[in-house]
N, C-alpha and C positions, 0 to 999 in steps of 0.2 A: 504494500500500500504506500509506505513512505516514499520506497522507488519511484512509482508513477509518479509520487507531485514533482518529487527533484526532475525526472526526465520532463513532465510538461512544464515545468517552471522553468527549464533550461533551453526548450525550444522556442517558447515565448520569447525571452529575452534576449534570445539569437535571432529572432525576427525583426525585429527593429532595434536599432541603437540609439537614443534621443542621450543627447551628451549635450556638457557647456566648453568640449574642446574637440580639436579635430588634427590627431598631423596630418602634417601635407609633406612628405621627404622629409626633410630634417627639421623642419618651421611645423609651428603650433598657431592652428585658428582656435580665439576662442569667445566666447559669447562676452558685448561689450566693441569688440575689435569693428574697425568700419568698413562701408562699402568698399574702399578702397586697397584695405587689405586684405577681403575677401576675391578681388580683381587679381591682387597681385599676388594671391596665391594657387585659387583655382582658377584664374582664366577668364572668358567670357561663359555666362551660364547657356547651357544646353537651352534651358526655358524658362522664361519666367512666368508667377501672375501674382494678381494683387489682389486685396478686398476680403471680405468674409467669405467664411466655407471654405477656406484654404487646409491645408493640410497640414499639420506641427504636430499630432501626436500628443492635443491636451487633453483629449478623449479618451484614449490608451493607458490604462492603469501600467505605471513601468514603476522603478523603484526611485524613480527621482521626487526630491523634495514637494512638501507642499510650494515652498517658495519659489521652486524651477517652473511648475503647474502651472502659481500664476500669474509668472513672469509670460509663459509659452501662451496662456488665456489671453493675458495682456494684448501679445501679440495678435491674436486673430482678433482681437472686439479693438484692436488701433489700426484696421484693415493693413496689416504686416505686407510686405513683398515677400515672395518666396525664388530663390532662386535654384535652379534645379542644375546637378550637375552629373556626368556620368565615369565614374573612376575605377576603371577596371572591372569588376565583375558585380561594383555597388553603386548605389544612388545616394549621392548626399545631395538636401534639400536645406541650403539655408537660409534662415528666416530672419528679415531685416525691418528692421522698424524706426524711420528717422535716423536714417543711414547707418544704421549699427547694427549686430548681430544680434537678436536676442534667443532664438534657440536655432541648435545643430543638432540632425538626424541622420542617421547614414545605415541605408540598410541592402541588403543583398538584393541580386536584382532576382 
């Protein structure tokens, strides 16, 4: 019994990664950091959008703080940009609000 939860508690949380950091090579993105270091670190975004009903992962019970939650809530109800990018075999989605980062997701594709 105990097995099961640790395997599904383990697959969940290999499903998505919602973090306040991100390397990129040897350099660290992390939530706070701006537009523009988010350019000169991943590039131009594969996609962008903006506005509510966007995606950040405030929905998804994960093990991050209440405070991460409603920093990432913040995000979608201050209609957040999200910028979408494609890195090797994962999607990282990050979400800017008045040219800053405020949450970073990155999950397999």
């Amino acid at each position: 019994m105990h097995i099961r939860l640790i395997v599904a508690l383990f697959v969940f949380s290999a499903a998505v990664q919602a973090s306040t950091s991100l390397r990129v090579g040897n350099q660290v993105l992390v939530v706070g950091d701006s537009a523009v270091r988010v350019t000169e670190l991943l590039g131009k975004p594969s996609y962008k959008s903006r506005g509510h009903g966007s995606r950040n992962g405030s929905s998804r019970k994960s093990g991050r703080s209440s405070r991460s939650r409603a920093k990432a809530t913040s995000a979608r109800d201050a209609g957040g940009e999200k910028w979408q990018y494609r890195r090797g075999d994962h999607v990282t989605i990050v979400t800017l609000v008045d040219g800053k980062v405020s949450n970073i997701e990155d999950e397999p594709r």
